[in-house]
C-alpha positions as CSV (number, residue, x, y, z in Angstrom):
1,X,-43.9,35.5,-49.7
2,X,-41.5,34.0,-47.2
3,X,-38.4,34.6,-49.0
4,X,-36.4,38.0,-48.5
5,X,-36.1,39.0,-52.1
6,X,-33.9,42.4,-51.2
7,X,-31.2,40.0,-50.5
8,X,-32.0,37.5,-53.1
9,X,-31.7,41.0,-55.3
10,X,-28.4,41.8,-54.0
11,X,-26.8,38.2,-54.6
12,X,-28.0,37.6,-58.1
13,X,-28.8,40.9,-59.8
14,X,-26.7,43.4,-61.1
15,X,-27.4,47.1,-61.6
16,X,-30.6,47.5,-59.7
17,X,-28.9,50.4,-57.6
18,X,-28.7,52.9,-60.9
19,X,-33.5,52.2,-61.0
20,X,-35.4,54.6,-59.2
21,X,-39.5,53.9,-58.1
22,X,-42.3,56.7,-59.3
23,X,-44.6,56.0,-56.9
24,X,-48.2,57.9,-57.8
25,X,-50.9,57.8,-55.0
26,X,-54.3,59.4,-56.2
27,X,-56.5,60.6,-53.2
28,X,-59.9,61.6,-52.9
29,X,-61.6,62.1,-50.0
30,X,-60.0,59.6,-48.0
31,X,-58.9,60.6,-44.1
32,X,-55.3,59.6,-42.4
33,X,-57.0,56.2,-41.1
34,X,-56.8,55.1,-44.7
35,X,-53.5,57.1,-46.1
36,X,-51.0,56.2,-43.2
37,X,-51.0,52.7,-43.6
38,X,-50.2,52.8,-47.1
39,X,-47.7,55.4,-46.5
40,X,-46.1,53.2,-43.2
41,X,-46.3,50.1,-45.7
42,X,-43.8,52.2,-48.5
43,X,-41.6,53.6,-45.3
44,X,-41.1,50.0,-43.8
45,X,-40.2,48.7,-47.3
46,X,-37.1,47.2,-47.4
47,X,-35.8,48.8,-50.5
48,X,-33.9,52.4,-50.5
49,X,-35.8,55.3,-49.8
50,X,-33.7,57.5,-51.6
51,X,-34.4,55.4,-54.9
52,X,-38.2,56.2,-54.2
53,X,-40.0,59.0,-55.3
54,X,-43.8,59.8,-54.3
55,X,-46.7,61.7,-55.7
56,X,-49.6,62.3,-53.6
57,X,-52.0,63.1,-56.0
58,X,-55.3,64.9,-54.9
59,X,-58.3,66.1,-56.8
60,X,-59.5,70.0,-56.3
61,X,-62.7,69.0,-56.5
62,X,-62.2,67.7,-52.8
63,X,-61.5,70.7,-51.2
64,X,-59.8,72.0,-48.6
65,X,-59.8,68.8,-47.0
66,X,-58.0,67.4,-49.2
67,X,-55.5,70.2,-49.1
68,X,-54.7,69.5,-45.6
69,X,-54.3,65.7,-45.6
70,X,-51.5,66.4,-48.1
71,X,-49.8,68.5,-46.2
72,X,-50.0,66.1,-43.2
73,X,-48.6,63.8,-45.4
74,X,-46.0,65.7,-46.7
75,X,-44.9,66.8,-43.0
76,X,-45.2,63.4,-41.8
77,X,-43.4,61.5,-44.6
78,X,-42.2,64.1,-47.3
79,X,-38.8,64.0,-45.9
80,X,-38.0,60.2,-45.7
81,X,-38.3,59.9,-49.3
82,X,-35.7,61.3,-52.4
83,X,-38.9,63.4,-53.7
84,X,-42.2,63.8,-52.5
85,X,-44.5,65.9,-54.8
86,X,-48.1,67.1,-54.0
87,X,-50.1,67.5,-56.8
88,X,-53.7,68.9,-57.4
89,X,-55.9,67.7,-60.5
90,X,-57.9,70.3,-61.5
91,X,-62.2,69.9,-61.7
92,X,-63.9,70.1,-65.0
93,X,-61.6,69.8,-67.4
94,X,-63.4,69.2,-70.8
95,X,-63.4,66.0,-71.8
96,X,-62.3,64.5,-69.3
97,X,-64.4,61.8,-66.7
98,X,-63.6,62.4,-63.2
99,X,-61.5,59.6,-61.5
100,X,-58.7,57.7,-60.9
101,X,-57.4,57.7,-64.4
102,X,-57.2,61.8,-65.1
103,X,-56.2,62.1,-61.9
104,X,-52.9,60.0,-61.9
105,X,-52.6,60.9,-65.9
106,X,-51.9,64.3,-64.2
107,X,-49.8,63.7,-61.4
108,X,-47.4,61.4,-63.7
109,X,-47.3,64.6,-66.0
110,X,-46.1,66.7,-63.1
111,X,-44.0,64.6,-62.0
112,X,-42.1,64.3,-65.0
113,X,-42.0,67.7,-65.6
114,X,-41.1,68.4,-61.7
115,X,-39.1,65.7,-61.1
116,X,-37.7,63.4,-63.5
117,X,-36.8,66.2,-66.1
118,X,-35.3,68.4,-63.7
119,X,-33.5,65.9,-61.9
120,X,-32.4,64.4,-65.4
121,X,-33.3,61.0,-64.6
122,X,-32.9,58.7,-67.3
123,X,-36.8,57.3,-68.6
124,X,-35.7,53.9,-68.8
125,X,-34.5,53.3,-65.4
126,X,-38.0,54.2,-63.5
127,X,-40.6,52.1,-62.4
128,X,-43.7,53.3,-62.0
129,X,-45.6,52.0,-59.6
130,X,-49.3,53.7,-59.7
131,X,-51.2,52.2,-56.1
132,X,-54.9,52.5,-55.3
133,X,-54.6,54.6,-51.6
134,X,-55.5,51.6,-49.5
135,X,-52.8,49.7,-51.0
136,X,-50.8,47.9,-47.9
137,X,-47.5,46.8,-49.2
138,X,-45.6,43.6,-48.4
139,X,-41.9,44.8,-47.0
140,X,-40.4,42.6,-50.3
141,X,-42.8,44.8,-52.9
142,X,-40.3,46.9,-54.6
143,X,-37.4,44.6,-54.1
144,X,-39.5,41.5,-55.4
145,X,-40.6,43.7,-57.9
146,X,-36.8,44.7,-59.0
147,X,-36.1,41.3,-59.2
148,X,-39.0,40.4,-61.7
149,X,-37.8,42.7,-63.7
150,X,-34.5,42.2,-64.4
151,X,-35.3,38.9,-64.6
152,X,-37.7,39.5,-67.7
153,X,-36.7,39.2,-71.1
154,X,-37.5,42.9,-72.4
155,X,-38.8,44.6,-69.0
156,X,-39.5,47.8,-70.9
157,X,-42.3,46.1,-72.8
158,X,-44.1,44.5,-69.7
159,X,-46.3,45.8,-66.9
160,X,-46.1,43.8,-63.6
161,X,-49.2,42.6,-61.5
162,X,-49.1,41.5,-57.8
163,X,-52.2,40.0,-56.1
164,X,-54.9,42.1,-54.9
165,X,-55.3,40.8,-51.4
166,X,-58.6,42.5,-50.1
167,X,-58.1,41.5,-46.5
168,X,-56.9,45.1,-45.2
169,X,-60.7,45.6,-43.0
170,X,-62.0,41.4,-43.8
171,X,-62.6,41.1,-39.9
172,X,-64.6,44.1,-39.7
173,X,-67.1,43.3,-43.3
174,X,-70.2,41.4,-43.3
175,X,-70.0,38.0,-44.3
176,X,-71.4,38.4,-47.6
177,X,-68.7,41.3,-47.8
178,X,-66.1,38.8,-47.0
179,X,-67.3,36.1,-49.8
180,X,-67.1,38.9,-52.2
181,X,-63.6,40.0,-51.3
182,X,-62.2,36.3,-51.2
183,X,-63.9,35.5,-54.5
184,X,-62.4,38.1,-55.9
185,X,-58.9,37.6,-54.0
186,X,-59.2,34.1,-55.1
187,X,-59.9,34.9,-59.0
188,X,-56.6,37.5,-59.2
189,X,-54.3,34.5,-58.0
190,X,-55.7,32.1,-60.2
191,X,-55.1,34.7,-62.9
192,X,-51.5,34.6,-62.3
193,X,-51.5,31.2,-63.4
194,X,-52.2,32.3,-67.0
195,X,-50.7,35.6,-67.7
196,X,-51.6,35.0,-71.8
197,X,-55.4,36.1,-70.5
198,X,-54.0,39.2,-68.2
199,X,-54.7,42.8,-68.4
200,X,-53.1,45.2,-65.4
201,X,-56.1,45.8,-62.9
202,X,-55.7,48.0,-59.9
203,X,-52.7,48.7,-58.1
204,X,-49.6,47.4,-60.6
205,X,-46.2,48.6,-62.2
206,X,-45.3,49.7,-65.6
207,X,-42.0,51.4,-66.6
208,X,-41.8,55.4,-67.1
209,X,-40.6,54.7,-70.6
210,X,-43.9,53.3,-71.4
211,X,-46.2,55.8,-70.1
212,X,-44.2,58.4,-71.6
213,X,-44.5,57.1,-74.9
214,X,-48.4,56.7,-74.7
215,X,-48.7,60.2,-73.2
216,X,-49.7,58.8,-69.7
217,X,-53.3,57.7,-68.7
218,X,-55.9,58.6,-71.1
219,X,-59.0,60.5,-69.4
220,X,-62.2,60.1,-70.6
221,X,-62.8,56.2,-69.4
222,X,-63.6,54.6,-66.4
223,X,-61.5,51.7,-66.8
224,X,-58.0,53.2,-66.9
225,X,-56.1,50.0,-64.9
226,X,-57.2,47.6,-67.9
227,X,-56.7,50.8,-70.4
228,X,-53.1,51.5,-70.5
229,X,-52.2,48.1,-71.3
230,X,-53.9,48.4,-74.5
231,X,-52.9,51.6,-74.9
232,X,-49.3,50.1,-74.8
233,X,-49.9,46.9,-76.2
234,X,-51.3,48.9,-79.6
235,X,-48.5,51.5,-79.1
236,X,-45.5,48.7,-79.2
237,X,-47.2,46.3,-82.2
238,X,-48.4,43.6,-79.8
239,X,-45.0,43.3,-78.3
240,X,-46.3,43.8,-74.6
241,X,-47.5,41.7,-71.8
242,X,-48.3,41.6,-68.2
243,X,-45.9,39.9,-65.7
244,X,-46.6,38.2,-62.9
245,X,-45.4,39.0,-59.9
246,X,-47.1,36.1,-57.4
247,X,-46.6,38.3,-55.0
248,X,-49.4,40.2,-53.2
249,X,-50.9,43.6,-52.3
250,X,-53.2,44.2,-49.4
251,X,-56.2,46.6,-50.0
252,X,-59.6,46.7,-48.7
253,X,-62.3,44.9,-48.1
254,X,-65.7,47.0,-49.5
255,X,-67.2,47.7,-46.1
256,X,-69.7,51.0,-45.4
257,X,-70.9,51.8,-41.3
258,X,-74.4,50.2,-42.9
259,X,-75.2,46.8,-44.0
260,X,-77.1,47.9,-46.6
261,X,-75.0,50.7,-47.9
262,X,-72.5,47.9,-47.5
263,X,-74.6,46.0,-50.1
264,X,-75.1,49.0,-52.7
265,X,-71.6,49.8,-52.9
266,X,-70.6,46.3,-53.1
267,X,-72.7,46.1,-56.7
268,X,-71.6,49.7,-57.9
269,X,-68.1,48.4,-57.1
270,X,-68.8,45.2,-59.1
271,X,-70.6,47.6,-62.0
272,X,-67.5,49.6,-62.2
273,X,-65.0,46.4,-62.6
274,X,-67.5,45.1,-65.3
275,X,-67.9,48.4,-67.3
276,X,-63.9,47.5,-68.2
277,X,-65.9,46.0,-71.9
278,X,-65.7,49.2,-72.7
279,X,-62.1,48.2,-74.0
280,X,-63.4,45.9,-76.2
281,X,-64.1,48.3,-79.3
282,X,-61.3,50.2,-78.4
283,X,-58.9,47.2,-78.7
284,X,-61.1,46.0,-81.4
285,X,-60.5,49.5,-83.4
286,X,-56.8,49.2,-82.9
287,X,-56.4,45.7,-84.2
288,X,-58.0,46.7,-87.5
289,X,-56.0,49.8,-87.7
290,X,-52.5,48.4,-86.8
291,X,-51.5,45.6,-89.5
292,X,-48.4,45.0,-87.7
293,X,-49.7,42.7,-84.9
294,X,-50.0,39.2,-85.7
295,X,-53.3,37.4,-87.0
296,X,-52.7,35.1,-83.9
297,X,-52.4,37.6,-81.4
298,X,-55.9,39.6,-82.2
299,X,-57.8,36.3,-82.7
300,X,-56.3,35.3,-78.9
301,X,-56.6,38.6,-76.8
302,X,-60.8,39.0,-79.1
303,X,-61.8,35.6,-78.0
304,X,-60.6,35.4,-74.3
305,X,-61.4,39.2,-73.3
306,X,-64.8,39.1,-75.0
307,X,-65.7,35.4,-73.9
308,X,-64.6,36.4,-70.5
309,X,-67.0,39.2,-70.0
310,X,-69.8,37.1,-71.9
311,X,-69.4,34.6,-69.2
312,X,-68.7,37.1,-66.2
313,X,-72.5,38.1,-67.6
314,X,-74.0,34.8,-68.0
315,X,-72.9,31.6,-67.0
316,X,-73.8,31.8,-63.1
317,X,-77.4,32.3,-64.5
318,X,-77.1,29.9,-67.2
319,X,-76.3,27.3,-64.5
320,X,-78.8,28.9,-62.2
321,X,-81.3,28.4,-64.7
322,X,-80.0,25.3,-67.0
323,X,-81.7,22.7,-64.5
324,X,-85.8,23.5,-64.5
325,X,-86.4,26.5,-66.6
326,X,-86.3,24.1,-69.9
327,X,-88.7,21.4,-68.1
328,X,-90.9,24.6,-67.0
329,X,-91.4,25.9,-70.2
330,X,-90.5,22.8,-72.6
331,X,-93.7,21.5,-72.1
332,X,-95.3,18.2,-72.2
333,X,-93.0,17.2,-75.8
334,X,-90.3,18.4,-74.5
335,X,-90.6,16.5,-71.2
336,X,-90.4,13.3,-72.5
337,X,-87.1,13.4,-74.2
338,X,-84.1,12.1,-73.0
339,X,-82.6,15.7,-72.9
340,X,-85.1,16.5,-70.1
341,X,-84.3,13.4,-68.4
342,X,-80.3,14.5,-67.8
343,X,-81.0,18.1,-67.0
344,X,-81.4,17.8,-63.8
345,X,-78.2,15.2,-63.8
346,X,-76.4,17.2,-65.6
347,X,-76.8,20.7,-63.5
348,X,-76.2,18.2,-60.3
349,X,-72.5,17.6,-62.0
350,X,-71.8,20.6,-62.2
351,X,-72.8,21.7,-58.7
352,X,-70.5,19.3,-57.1
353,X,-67.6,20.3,-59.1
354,X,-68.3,23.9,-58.0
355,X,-68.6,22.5,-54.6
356,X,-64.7,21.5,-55.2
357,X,-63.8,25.0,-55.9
358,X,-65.5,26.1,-52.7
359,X,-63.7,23.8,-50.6
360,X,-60.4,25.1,-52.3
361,X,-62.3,29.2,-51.3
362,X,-62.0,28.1,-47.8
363,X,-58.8,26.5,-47.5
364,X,-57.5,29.8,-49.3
365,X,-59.3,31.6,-47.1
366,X,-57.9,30.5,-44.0
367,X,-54.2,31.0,-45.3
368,X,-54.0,34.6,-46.0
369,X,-56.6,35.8,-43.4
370,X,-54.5,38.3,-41.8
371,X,-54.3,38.2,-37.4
372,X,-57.5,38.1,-35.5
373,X,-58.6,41.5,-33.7
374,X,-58.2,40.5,-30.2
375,X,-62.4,42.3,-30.1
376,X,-63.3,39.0,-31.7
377,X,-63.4,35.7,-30.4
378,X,-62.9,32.0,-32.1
379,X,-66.3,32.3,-33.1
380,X,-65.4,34.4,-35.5
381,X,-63.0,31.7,-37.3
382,X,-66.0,29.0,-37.6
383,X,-68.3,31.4,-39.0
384,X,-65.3,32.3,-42.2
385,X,-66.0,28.9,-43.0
386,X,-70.1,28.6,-42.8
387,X,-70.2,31.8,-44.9
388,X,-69.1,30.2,-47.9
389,X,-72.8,29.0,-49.6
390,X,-73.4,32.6,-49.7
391,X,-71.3,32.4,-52.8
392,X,-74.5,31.5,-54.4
393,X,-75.9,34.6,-53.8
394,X,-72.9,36.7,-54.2
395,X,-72.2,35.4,-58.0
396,X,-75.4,36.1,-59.5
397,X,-76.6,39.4,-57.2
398,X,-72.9,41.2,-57.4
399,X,-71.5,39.4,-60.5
400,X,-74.0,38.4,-63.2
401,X,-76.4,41.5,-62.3
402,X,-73.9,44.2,-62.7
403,X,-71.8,42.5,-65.1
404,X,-74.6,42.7,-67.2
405,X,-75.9,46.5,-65.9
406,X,-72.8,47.6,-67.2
407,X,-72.6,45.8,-70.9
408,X,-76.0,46.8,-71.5
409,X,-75.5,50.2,-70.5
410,X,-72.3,50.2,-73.0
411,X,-74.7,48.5,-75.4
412,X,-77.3,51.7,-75.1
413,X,-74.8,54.6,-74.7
414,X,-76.2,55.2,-70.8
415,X,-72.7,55.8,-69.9
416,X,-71.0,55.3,-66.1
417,X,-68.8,57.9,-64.5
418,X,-66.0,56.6,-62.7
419,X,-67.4,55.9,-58.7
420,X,-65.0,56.4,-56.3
421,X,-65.5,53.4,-54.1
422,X,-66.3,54.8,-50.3
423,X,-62.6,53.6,-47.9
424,X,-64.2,53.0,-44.4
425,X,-61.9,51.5,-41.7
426,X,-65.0,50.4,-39.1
């Protein structure tokens, strides 16, 4: 984060000039509070603006609102870019769900057709770059982004994932808000550690080439960040992967005017993130169909994507539970084995290493906490550090609860629509 990676670029990488940026935006019913930073964040950028091209991608079904905003947009920004192209998903299409994933499906359609094609801009050298609206960019995005990729063995068979920062509105969210954003801040970075377990997820990159060659976004899921990974990594044989970029995004904090509405959105939020099994059978499907990707490959991606939703589900209440519900209902025979005896002992151990990882949360914490409102006093610092056993709370009520919502509603065919989560700057 501290180094300037546009210059870094320019010393040690050749060709980046001749690469242009698709940069897709899909709106809602989000105001200017929440669009003009993200579109400041892109202008500031340190990397050409004539290499960057923009699709502000609303939905009809938002109305006239919707209309406008874009063509605030466009008069406030449309000319400081090489292209800037409205587009407008259209409601109902059959088959389709309603979301973020038909929406941008259909602004990167128009855009190749409206821009790319016409301006005869070669597929391989564009880097799509498809951004949740909050997204707040760090100045070095594109240019550290650049640099990955040329720096990667076959960039045309990778996507590229920065760190989902959701400290945008932190100082303004309750505190259980807060625990849920840094837990899940925290989780993302620790994923960039071990990008053999990595799917894209959120904002991210990919290259043109790519999505052109899996026809875009496909459009009746929820899950569409996770999605086009597999769509790509069963499209290319198994020879894709997600990079890295250790480099982060700022986005929002889930925060409503309400405490409470603060609270339900948080878990329908969480539901959504968990209902990404639903790529399990469809990765599952593709691995028995395609006999080109290696035994050692399907075993790998099966086992950690389906353990990892298994314990997203689970193990907070297995651990919640593992220390007196087997006493409680053992009964006296069970009671007097040794087994019973280290129970207790043996959930203790485990609390104190997760007190470890707790004491790591708040160290974390207090590094990328972005400035303090000058509304707020010190106070406010103290209590980012007392909030943290609310984590107890927050894993089973907004992570085991709707992890599990969401599988079993897979499980049952009670299918989720995609829910646009509510972006409120208090």
């Amino acid at each position: 984060m501290k180094i300037d990676w546009m210059t870094k670029l320019k010393q040690e990488k050749h060709g980046w000039e001749n690469f242009y940026h698709l940069i897709l935006l899909p709106v809602y019913n989000e105001g200017m509070d929440i669009v003009e930073p993200t579109m400041l964040s892109i202008l500031d950028s340190n990397y050409p603006k004539d290499k960057m091209m923009i699709v502000f991608a609303t939905e009809e079904r938002a109305g006239e609102a919707a209309e406008k905003l874009a063509l605030d947009v466009q008069k406030k920004f449309g000319d400081k870019f090489f292209r800037f192209l409205i587009t407008k998903h259209p409601k109902d299409i059959e088959g389709e769900i309603a979301g973020k994933g038909s929406n941008i499906a259909w602004a990167g359609k128009r855009a190749k057709e409206n821009i790319v094609d016409k301006e005869n801009i070669p597929y391989d050298k564009i880097i799509v770059s498809a951004l949740d609206i909050d997204t707040v960019l760090w100045k070095d995005y594109f240019s550290r982004l650049m640099y990955v990729y040329l720096s990667t063995e076959n960039p045309q068979r990778a996507s590229y994932q920065p760190v989902p920062f959701y400290i945008n509105n932190i100082w303004q969210a309750p505190a259980i808000a807060r625990v849920i954003s840094f837990s899940a801040t925290f989780w993302h970075t620790l994923q960039q550690e071990r990008p053999e377990r990595m799917t894209t997820f959120s904002s991210h990159s990919m290259p043109f080439q790519a999505l052109v060659d899996v026809d875009f976004w496909q459009t009746n899921m929820v899950s569409e960040d996770s999605r086009i990974f597999w769509q790509c990594f069963l499209r290319y044989d198994g020879n894709y992967t997600v990079v890295p970029l250790y480099y982060p995004v700022n986005m929002d904090a889930n925060v409503a005017p309400k405490f409470w509405q603060t609270m339900v959105n948080q878990y329908k939020q969480q539901r959504r993130w968990g209902y990404g099994a639903e790529n399990v059978p469809y990765f599952l499907f593709g691995f028995w169909k395609n006999k080109k990707i290696s035994l050692k490959k399907k075993w790998h991606y099966a086992w950690t994507i389906i353990e990892g939703f298994h314990s997203w589900a689970t193990n907070a209440l297995i651990i919640f539970l593992l220390g007196w519900l087997p006493l409680y209902l053992g009964g006296e025979v069970f009671n007097t084995l040794l087994l019973a005896y280290n129970l207790p002992e043996i959930t203790k151990t485990i609390m104190t290493f997760a007190m470890l990882g707790i004491v790591t949360s708040i160290v974390f914490t207090m590094m990328i906490l972005p400035p303090k409102p000058p509304e707020y006093g010190r106070l406010k610092y103290v209590m980012m550090i007392l909030q943290w056993p609310l984590i107890f709370i927050t894993i089973i009520v907004f992570g085991s609860f709707p992890g599990l919502e969401a599988q079993t509603r897979l499980m049952l065919g009670k299918y989720l629509g995609f829910w646009v989560t509510p972006k409120i700057r208090i």
